[in-house]
C-alpha positions in Angstrom: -142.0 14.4 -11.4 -138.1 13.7 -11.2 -135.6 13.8 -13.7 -136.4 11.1 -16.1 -133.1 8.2 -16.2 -130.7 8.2 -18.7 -128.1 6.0 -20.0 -128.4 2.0 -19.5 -132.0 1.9 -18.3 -134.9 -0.7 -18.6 -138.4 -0.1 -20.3 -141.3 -1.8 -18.9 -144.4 -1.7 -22.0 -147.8 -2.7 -21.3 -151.1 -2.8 -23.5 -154.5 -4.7 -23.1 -154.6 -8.1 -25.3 -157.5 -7.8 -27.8 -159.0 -4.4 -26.4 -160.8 -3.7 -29.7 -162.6 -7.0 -28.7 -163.4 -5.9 -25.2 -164.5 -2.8 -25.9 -167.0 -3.7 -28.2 -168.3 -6.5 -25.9 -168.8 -4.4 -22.9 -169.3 -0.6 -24.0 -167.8 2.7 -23.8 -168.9 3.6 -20.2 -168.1 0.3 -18.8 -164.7 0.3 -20.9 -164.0 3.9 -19.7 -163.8 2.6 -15.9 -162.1 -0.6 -17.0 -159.9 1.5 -18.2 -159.0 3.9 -15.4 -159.1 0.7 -12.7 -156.5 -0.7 -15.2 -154.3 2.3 -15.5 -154.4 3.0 -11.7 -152.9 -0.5 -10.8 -149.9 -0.6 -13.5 -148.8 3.1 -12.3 -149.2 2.0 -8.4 -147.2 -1.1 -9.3 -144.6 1.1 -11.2 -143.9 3.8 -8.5 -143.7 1.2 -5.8 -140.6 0.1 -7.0 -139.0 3.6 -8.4 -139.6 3.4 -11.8 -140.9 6.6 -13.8 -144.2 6.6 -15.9 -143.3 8.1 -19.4 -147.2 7.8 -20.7 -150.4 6.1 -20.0 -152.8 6.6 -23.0 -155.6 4.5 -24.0 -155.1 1.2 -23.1 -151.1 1.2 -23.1 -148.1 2.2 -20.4 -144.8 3.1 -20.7 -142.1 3.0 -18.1 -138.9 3.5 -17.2 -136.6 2.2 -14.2 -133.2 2.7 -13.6 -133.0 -0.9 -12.7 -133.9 -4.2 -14.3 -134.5 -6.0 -11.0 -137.5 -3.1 -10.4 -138.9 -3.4 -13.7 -139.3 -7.3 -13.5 -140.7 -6.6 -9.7 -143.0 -4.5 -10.7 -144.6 -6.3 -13.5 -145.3 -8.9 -11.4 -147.1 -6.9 -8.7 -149.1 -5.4 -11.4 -150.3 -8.6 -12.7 -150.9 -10.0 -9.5 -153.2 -6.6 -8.5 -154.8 -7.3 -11.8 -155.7 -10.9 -11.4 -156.7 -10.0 -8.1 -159.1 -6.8 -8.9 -162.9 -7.5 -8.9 -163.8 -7.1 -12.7 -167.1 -7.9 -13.7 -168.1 -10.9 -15.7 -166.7 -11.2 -19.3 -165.0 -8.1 -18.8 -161.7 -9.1 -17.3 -158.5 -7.3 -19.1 -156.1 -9.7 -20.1 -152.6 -7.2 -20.1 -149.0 -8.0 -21.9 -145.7 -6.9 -21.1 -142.7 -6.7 -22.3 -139.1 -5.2 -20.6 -136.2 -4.4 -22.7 -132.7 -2.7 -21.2 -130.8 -0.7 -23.5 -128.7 3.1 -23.6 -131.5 6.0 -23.9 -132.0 9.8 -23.6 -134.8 11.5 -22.5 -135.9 13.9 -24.7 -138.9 16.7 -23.8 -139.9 13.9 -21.5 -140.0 11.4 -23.6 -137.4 8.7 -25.1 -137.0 7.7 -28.3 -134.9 4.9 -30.7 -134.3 1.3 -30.7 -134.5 0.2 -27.0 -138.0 2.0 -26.8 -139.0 0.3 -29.8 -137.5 -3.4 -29.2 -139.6 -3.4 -25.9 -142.7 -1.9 -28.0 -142.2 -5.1 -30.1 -142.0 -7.6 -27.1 -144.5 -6.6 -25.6 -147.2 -7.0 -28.7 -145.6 -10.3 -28.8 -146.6 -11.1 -25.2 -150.2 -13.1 -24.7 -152.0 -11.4 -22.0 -151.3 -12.4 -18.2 -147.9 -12.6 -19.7 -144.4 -11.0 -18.8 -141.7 -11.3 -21.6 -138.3 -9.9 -20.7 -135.3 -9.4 -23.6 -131.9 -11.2 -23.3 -130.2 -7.5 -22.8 -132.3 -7.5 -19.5 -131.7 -11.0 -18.5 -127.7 -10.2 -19.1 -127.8 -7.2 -16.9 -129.8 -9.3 -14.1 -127.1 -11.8 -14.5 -124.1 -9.6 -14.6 -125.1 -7.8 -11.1 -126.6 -10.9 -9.3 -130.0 -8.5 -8.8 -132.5 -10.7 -6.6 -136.4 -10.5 -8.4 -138.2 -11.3 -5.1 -139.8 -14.8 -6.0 -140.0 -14.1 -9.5 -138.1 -16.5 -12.1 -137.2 -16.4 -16.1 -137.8 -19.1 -18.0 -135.9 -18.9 -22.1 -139.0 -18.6 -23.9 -137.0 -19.7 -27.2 -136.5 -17.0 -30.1 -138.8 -15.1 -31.6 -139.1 -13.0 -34.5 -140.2 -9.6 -33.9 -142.2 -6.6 -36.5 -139.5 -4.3 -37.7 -136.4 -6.9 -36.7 -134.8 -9.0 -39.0 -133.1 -11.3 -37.4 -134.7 -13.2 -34.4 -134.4 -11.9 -30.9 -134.2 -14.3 -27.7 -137.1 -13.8 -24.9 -137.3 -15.3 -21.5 -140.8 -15.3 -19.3 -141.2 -14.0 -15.8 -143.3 -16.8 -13.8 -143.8 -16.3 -10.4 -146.2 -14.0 -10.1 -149.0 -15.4 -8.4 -151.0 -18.2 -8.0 -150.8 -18.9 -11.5 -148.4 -22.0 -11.9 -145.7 -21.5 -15.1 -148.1 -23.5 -17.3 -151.1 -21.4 -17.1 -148.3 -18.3 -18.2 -147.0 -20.0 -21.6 -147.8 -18.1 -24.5 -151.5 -18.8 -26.1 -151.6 -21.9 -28.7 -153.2 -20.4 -32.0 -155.0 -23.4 -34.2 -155.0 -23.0 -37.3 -157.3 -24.8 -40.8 -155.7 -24.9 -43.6 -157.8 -24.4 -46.9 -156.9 -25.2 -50.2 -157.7 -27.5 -53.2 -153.9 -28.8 -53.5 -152.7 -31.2 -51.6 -149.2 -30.0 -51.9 -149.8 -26.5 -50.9 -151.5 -27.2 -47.8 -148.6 -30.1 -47.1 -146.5 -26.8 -47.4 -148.2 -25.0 -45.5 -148.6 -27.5 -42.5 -145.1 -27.8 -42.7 -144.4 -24.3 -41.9 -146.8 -23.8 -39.1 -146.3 -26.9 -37.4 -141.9 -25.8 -36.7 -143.8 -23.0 -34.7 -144.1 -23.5 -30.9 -147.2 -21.3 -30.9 -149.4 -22.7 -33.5 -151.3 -26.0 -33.5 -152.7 -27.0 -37.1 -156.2 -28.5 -36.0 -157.2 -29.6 -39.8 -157.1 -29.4 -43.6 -160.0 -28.9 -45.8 -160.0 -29.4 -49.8 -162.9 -26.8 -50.5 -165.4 -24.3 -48.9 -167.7 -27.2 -47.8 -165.3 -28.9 -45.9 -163.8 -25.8 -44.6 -167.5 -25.5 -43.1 -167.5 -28.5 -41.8 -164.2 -28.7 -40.4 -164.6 -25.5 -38.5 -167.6 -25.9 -37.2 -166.2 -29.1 -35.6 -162.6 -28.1 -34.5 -163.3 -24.6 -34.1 -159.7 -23.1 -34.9 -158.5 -19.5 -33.8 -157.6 -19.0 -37.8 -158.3 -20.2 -41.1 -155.8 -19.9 -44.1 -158.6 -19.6 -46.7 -158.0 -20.3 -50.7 -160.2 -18.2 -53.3 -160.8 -20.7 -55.9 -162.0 -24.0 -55.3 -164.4 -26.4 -56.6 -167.8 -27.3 -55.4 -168.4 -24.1 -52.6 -165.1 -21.3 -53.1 -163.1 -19.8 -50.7 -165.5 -16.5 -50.6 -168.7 -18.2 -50.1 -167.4 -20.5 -47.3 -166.2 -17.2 -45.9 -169.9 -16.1 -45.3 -171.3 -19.5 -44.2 -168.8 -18.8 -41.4 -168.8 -15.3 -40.3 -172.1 -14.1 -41.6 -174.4 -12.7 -38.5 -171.8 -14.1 -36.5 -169.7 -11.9 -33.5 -167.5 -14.4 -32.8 -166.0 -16.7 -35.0 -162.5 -18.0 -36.3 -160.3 -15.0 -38.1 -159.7 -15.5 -42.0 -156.7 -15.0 -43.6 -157.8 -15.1 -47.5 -154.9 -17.2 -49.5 -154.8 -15.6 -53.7 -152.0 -16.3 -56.5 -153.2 -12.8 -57.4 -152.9 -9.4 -55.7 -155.8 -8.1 -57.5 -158.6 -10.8 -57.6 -162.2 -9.6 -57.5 -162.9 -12.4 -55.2 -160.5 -10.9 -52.3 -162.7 -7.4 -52.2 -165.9 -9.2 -51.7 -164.1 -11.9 -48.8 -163.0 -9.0 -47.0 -166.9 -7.4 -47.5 -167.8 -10.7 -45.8 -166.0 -10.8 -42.5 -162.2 -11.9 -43.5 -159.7 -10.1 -41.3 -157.2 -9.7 -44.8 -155.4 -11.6 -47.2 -151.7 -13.1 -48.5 -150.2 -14.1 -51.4 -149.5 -17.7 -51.6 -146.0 -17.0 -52.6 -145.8 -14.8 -49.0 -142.5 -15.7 -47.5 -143.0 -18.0 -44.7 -142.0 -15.1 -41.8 -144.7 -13.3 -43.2 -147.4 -15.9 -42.8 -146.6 -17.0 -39.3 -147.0 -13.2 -38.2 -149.9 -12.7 -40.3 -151.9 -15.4 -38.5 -150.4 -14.6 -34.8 -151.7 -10.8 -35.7 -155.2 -11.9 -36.5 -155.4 -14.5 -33.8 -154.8 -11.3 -31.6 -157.9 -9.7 -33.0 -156.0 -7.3 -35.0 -156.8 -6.9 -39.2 -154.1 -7.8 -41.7 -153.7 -5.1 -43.8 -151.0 -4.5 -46.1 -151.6 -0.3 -47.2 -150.4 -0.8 -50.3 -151.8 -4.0 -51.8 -155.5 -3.3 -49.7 -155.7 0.2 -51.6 -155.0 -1.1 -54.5 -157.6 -4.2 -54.2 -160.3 -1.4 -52.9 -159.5 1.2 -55.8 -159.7 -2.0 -58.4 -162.7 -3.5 -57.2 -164.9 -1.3 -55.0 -168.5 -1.1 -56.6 -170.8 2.0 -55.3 -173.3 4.6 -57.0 -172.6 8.0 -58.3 -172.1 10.9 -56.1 -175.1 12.7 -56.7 -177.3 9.5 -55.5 -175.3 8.3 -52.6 -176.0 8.5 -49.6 -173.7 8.2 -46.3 -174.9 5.8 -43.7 -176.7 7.2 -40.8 -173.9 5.4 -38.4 -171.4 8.2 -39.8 -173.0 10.3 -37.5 -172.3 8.9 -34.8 -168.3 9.6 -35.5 -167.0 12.4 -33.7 -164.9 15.2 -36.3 -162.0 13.2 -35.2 -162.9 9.8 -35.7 -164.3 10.8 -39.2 -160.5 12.0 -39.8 -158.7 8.8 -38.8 -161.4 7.0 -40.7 -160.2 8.5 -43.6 -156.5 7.5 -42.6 -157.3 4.2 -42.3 -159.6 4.1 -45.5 -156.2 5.0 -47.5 -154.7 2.4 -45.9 -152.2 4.0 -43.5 -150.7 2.1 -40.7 -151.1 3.1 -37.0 -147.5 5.0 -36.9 -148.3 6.3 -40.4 -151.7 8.1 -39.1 -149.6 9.2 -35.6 -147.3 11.2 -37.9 -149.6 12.4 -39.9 -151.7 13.7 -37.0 -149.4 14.5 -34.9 -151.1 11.9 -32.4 -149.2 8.8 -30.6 -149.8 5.7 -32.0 -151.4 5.0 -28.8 -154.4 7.8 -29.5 -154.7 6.1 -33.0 -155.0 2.7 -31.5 -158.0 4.1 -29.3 -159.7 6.4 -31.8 -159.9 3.0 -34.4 -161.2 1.2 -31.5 -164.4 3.3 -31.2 -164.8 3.6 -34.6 -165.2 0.1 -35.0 -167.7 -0.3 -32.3 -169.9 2.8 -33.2 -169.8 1.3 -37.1 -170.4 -1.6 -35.4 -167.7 -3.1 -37.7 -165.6 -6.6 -37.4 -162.5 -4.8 -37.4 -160.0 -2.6 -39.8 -161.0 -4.2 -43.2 -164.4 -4.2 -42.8 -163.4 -0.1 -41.8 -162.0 0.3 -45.0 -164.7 -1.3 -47.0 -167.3 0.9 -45.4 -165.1 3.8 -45.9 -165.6 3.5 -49.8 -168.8 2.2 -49.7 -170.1 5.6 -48.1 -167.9 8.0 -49.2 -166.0 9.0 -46.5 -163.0 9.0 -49.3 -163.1 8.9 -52.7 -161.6 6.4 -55.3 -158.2 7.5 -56.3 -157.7 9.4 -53.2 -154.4 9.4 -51.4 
């Protein structure tokens, strides 16, 4: 392998959209060749137009080019290869991407700082089939009149990304198949909003709805209507209040998701951060929770990180709700599920990570692993626990000993 660039270059970030999801639904064997059909297009599509692969793990790539021009082109060839490639039924990966241009230095072949991590960000902002490119890469493009072959950027508006605080513009590359620029536009999330006051869900509506990405589909007043109203306009997320009259916030939580795979993601809405109802909503199938006095930022990711099929979890607030409220037997009668046995020595490990409520770059450094490997190793966790997703990981966690109240 050359000399990896330095100095102004452009990094090209992919990952597959909801692969947690996908891996469950199709298995590890099939997943395994998804995977490696997957990995072989985005690193033809990178070397045919010069750019360097930096790593390839799991279900992520990371490239650099010395040009912007290249990095657009070659996204663009890759998603084209990937629409194109004969996937079976239901098993069709759906990648994001996301292209950033800033200064860098290679370092024991690899780079590090805030250009690596501003494209990280865009590209977990990115809906799958989708190309998001920063406005550092669209001024290069404009500053040396590069030609993209076809392609086109459309401004995408401002977005705020994890870890930034002040928003960052984005444009979209369309133009990159037989997909017209409609079909590319970031996925519309819609979103119920539960609560027994009319003026916080006015409040509420009134935040989501200044977001181009979300869609509020209803309200409901209690758990009954809540039912009701999903079962009828079937929204991607539902903001879910604890206490309510008539059928509460936790049992309409299990009239929704109980012996259900699929189903809308619940975000549980509390005054409190430690209410005995939130332990047993998250034992129930919600994907985490907020305080209603969250800031409004806050909220908006929250429900575009569950709508991806990610869990909300906030280490310090869930360890302290599972440490308050967790209910099992002594030690000398429990015993661990058999399922435990299916974890590999590693997977035990980063169950214990998560349990303790560590986030994805807090287990890498911890284990010395990328955040990449940590993303994967959770992945098959889940579907050998044959778990909803990170809450329910952490719940089980306690429940069967795999750490101990207290522990940190």
């Amino acid at each position: 392998m050359s000399a990896l660039p330095s100095g102004l270059v452009t990094f090209l970030m992919t990952d597959i959209e909801a692969s947690t999801e996908l891996l469950r639904r199709v298995g590890r064997e099939s997943y395994a060749k998804l995977l490696e059909t997957h990995q072989t297009i985005l690193v033809e599509s990178v070397q045919a137009f010069g750019g360097h692969l930096v790593d390839d793990q799991g279900d992520s790539t990371f490239s650099v080019f010395e040009r912007p021009s290249d990095a657009v082109r070659a996204a663009g060839a890759a998603q084209r290869s990937l629409a194109a490639a004969p996937w079976a039924a239901e098993a069709t990966p759906r990648v994001r991407v996301g292209i950033h241009t800033g200064e860098a230095t290679p370092s024991g072949g690899r780079y590090h700082g805030l250009a690596v991590h501003r494209a990280a960000r865009i590209c977990a902002d990115a809906t799958g089939g989708q190309i998001l490119v920063s406005q550092s890469t669209v001024s290069v493009l404009e500053d040396t009149h590069e030609e993209l072959a076809g392609h086109a950027l459309v401004d995408a508006g401002e977005r705020r990304l994890k870890d930034f605080q002040d928003p960052v513009r984005v444009h979209q590359v369309v133009g990159v198949g037989g997909d017209e620029p409609e079909a590319l536009e970031r996925r519309r999330i819609g979103v119920l909003i539960v609560d027994d006051q009319s003026l916080v869900r006015a409040g509420f509506r009134m935040i989501l709805e200044a977001e181009p990405d979300i869609d509020v589909v209803g309200e409901a007043g209690n758990g009954e209507e809540a039912v009701a109203a999903a079962r009828n306009r079937k929204p991607d997320v539902v903001l879910m209040d604890v206490r309510m009259p008539n059928v509460d916030g936790l049992e309409a939580t299990r009239r929704l998701l109980e012996g259900q795979d699929e189903g809308p993601r619940i975000l549980i809405l509390t005054t409190f951060d430690l209410d005995e109802y939130v332990y047993e909503a998250l034992r129930a199938g919600a994907s985490g929770f907020l305080l209603k006095d969250t800031p409004p930022e806050q909220l908006v990711d929250a429900i575009r990180t569950v709508s991806n099929g990610d869990a909300l979890l906030s280490p310090a607030i869930t360890r302290r709700v599972i440490e308050e409220f967790v209910r099992r037997p002594p030690e000398s009668v429990r015993k661990p599920a058999l399922a435990l046995e299916e974890l590999t020595a590693r997977e035990l490990e980063m169950l214990r990570y998560v349990a303790r409520g560590l986030s994805n770059a807090e287990i890498a450094k911890a284990a010395f692993v990328s955040q990449t490997t940590v993303k994967t190793h959770v992945a098959h966790i889940l579907m050998k626990l044959r778990l909803r997703d990170r809450v329910q990981a952490v719940v089980f966690a306690y429940e069967n000993g795999v750490v101990a109240l207290g522990e940190s």
